[in-house]
C-alpha positions as CSV (number, residue, x, y, z in Angstrom):
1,X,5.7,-8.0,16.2
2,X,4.9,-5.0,18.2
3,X,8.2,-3.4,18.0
4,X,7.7,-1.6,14.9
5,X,9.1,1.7,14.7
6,X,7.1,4.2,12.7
7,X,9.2,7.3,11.4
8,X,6.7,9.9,9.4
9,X,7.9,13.2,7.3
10,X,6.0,16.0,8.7
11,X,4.8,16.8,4.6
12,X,3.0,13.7,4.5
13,X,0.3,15.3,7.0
14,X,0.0,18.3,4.7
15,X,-1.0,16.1,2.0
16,X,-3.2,14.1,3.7
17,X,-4.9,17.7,5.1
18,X,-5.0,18.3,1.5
19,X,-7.3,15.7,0.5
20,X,-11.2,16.4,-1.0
21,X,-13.0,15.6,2.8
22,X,-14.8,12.9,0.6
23,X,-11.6,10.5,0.0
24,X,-9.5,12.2,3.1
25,X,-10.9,8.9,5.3
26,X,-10.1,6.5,2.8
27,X,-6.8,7.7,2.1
28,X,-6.2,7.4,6.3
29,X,-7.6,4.1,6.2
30,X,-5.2,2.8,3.5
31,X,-2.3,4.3,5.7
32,X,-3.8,2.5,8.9
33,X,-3.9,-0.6,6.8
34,X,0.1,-0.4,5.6
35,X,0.7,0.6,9.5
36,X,-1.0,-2.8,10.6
37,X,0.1,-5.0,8.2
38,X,3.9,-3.7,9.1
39,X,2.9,-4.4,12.6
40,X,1.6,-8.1,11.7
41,X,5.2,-8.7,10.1
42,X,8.0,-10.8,11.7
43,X,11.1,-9.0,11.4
44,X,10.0,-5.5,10.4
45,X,11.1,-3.1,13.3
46,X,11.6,0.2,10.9
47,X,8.7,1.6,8.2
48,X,9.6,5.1,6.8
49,X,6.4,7.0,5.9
50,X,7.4,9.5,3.4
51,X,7.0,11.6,0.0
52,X,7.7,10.3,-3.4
53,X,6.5,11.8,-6.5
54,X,4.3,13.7,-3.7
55,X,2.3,10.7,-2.8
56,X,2.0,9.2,0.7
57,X,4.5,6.1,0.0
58,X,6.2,3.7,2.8
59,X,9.8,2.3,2.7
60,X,11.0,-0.7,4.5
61,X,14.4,-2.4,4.4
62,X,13.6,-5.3,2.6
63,X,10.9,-4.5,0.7
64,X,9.3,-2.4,-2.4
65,X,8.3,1.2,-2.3
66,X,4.6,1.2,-1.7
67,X,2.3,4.5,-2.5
68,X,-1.0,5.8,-2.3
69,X,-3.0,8.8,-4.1
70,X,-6.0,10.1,-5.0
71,X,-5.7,11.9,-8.6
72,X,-8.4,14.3,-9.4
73,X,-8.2,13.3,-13.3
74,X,-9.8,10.3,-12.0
75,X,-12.4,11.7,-8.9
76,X,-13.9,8.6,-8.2
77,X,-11.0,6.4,-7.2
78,X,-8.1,6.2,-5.1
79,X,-5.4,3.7,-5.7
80,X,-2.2,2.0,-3.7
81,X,0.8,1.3,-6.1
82,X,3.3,-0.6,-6.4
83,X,6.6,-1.1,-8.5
84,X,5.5,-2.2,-11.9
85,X,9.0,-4.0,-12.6
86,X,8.0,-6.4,-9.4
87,X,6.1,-9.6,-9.7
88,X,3.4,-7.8,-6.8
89,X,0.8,-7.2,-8.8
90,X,0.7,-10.0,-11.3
91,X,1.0,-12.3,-7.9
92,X,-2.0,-10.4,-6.3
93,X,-4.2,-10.9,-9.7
94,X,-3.1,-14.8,-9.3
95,X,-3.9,-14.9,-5.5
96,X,-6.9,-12.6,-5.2
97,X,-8.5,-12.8,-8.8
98,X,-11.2,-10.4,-8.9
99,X,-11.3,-9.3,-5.5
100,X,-9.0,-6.0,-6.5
101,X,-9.4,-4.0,-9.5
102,X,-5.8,-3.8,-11.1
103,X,-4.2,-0.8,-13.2
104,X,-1.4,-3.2,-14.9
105,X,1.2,-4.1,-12.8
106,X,1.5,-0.7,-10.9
107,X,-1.5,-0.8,-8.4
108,X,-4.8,-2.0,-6.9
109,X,-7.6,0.8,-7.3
110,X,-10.6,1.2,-5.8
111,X,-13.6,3.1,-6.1
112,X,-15.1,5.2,-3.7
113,X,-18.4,3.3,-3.1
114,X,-16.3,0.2,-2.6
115,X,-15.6,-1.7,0.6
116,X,-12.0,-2.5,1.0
117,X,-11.5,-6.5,1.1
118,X,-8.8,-5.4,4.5
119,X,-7.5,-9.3,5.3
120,X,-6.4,-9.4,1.5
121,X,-5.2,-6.0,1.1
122,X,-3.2,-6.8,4.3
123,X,-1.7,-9.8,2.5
124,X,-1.1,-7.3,-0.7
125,X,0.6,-4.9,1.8
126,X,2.8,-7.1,3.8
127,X,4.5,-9.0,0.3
128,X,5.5,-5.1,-0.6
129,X,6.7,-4.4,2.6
130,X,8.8,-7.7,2.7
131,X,9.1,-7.7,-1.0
132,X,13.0,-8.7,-1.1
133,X,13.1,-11.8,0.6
134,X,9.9,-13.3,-0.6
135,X,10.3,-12.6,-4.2
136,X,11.6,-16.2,-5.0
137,X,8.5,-17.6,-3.6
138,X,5.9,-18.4,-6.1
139,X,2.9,-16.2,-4.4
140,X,5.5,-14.1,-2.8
141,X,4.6,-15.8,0.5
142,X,0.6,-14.8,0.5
């Protein structure tokens, strides 16, 4: 911990800039959240922040893609997502129940009235970010 090395793609910062002002602070506070939670992990020294499918997504080593948008067909919600052919999501509905709202096994949404449940999503973010060598345990290590 503490050693983490952050490496950002100069476009992410345009889309962030890009953002309604009314979802521009949550969207920073989900990427302060991944940022953390890499931070918090034993054994993660490299998370690549970067563009894919022009949404703010992070890369690590060992773990799953993890992204983050707001859409404006859907104006009241932002969402983190994750890759629906992992076991994240169906592991964060058996873990954390009703404390997320789920879209199927591809991400946690939120609304923008809502306050973000941080410790859990924490937990959500670091099982992505690690995803490849906790995916044989049964709540992927949360």
């Amino acid at each position: 911990m503490g050693n983490l090395k952050v490496i950002t793609d100069p476009k992410v910062a345009a889309v962030f800039a890009n953002y309604p002002d009314f979802v521009r602070d949550k969207m920073q506070l989900l990427r302060e959240l991944v940022i953390e939670a890499a931070e918090e992990t034993d054994g993660l020294y490299k998370l690549e922040e970067t563009l894919k499918w022009g949404e703010p997504s992070f890369v690590t080593k060992d773990g799953s893609t993890l992204r983050m948008d707001w859409k404006e067909k859907a104006p009241d919600q932002y969402a983190m997502y994750f890759h629906c052919s992992t076991r994240l999501v169906d592991t964060f509905r058996l873990v954390f129940n009703h404390k997320f709202q789920y879209e199927g096994k591809r991400a946690i949404v939120f609304q923008l009235n809502q306050k973000i449940p941080k410790v859990e999503l924490k937990e959500c973010i670091k099982a992505a970010l690690t995803y490849h060598k906790v995916k044989e345990l049964i709540t992927l290590g949360i």
